[in-house]
Structure formats: structure tokens, C-alpha cells
C-alpha positions in Angstrom: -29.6 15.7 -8.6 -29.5 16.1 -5.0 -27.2 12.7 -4.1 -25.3 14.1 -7.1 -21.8 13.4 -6.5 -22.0 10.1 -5.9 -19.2 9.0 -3.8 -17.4 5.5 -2.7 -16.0 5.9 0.9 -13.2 4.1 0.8 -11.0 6.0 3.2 -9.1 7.3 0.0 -9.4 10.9 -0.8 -11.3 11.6 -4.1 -9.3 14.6 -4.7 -6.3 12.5 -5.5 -5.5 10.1 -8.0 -3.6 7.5 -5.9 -1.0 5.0 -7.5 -2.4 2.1 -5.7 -6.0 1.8 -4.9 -6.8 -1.2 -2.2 -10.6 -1.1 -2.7 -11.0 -3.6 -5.3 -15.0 -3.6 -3.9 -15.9 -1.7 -7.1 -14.6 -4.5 -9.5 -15.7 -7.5 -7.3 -19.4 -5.9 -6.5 -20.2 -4.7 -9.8 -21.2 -6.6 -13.9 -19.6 -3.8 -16.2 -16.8 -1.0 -15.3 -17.3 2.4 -17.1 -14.0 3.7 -17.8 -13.8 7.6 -17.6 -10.2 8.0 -19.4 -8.1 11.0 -18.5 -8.4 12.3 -22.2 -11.7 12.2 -23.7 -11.3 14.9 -26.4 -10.0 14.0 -29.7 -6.4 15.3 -30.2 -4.6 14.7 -33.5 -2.4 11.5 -33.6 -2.5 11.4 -29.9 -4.6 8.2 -28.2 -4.0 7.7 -25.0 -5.2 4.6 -22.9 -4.1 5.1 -18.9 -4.0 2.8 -15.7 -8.1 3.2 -15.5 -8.1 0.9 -19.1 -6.4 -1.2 -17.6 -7.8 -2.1 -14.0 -10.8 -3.6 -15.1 -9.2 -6.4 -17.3 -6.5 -6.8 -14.5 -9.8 -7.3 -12.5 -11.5 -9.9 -15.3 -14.6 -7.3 -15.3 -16.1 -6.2 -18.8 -15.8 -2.5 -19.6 -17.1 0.5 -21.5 -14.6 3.5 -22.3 -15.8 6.6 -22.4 -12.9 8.5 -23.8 -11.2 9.1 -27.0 -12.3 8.1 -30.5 -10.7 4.7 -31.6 -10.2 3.5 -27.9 -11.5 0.2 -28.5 -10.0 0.3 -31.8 -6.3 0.6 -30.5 -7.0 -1.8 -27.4 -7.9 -4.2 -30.4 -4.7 -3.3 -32.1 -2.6 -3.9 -29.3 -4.0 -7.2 -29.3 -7.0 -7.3 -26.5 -10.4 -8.1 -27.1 -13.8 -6.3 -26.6 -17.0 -7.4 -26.2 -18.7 -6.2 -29.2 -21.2 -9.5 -29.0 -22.4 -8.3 -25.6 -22.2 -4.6 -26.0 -23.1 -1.8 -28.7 -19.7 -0.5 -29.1 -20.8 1.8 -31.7 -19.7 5.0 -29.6 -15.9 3.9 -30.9 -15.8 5.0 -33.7 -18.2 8.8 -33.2 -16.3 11.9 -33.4 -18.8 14.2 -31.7 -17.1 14.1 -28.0 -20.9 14.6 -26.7 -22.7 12.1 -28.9 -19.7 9.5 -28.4 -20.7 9.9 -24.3 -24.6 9.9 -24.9 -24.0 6.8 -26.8 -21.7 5.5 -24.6 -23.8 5.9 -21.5 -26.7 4.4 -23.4 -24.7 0.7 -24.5 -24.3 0.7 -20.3 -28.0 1.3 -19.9 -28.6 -1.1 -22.0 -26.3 -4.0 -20.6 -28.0 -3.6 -17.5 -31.6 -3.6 -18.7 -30.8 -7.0 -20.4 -32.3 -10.3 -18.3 -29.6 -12.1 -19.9 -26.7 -10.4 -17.9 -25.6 -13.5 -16.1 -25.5 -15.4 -19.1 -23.7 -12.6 -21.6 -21.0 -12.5 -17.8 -20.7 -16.2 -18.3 -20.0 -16.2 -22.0 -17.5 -13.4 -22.0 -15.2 -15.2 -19.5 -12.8 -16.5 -22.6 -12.3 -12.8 -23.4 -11.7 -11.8 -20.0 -8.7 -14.8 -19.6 -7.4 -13.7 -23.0 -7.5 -9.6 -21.9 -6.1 -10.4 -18.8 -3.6 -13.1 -19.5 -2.3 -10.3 -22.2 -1.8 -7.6 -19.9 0.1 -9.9 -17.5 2.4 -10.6 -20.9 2.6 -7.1 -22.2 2.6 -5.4 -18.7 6.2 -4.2 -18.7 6.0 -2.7 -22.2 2.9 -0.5 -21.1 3.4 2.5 -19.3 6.6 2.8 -16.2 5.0 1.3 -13.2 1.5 0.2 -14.0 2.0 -2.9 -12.2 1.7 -0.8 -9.1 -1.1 1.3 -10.4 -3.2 -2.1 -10.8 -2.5 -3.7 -7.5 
């Protein structure tokens, strides 16, 4: 509790929410992103998937979203793939905004506790090259100026 926040000093101000981020540190340095999406509640016949989707398959990096229900569902439907055979992504489809977090949180914990992580990294590199070589196709039909909210 103590080092609780725990923040990155990389000379960009954490009160902000910059359009272009140079510290790609985070994606290099690191196995799995967890995604904190802006909207995290359920809101009816709303689901909204943001820039911070969206970095870590720009950055070929394996992800969990915490955010709204169906996430993974609609990245699916816009024609990405997950990494169900990796990681429990059970926490898609539950309602409950806190269980769907608990659960979340725990399918991270759980990646990381495996002594296969190298191997599961290595075998989800064709989903990586298919997530990213989509965005690069679909980037201009996503949200104005994502382009310059990846780089």
C-alpha cells in the first residue's frame, strides 16, 4: 500500500492523456499489457474500444482488457484475434463490473505464474502478425487520428 501509485517516470505528466506517447519501454520490457479502457461500466448499446486497445497489438504484445462486457467479443467481430488458448478470457463475457475486474486481474496472475510463458509468447506470435497486420489495414476506418495516438 505504501508504493501505491505506482508510477512510470517517463518525463510525461500522468495527469494527462497525451496523443502521442514516446515511451514505448512498457510494451518492449514487459510479456502481457493490461488494458484499463476509458469505459469500464456497462452502458446499453454502447461498447467502446479506445487508442489503449489498440497500442498493444500496434506493439505485437498480448493483452487483457479490463473494461466493458463483450470487449473481446467485438475486437473478435471486427475481425482481430485473442488469445483464448493462452489466457482465461472468461471475464468477457461477466456483467458484474467488479467480478469481471477480479477475474480479469486473476487470468493476469495467472499468465505470469505459468513456467511456460516463453513458450505460450512464442506460440502466439501468428496472432500477434494477424492483430497487427489488421490494424495497419483497418487503421483509417477506426477512430480520427489513431495513427498518431499509436506512434
Amino acid at each position: 500500500q505504501k508504493h501505491l501509485p505506482i508510477i512510470i517516470d517517463d518525463g510525461i505528466d500522468p495527469t494527462t492523456n497525451p496523443l502521442s506517447d514516446p515511451s514505448i519501454e512498457k510494451f518492449t520490457n514487459s510479456y502481457l499489457h493490461i488494458i484499463t479502457e476509458t469505459y469500464i461500466e456497462n452502458e446499453k448499446n454502447m461498447l467502446n474500444l479506445s487508442e489503449k486497445t489498440f497500442k498493444p497489438i500496434w506493439y505485437l504484445q498480448p493483452f487483457i482488457i479490463i473494461g466493458q462486457t463483450g470487449s473481446l467479443k467485438y475486437l473478435k467481430q471486427l475481425g482481430y484475434k485473442t488469445f483464448d488458448k493462452f489466457i482465461d478470457e472468461s471475464y468477457d463475457s461477466i456483467i458484474n463490473n467488479e467480478e469481471r475486474i477480479v477475474t480479469a486481474i486473476q487470468s493476469a496472475k495467472n499468465f505470469y505464474n505459468s513456467k511456460y510463458i516463453l513458450y505460450k509468447l512464442k506460440a502466439m506470435l501468428p496472432i500477434l502478425i494477424h492483430n497487427y497486420k489488421t490494424l495497419n489495414k483497418n487503421i483509417n476506418s477506426l477512430e480520427p487520428n489513431l495513427k498518431q495516438k499509436l506512434l
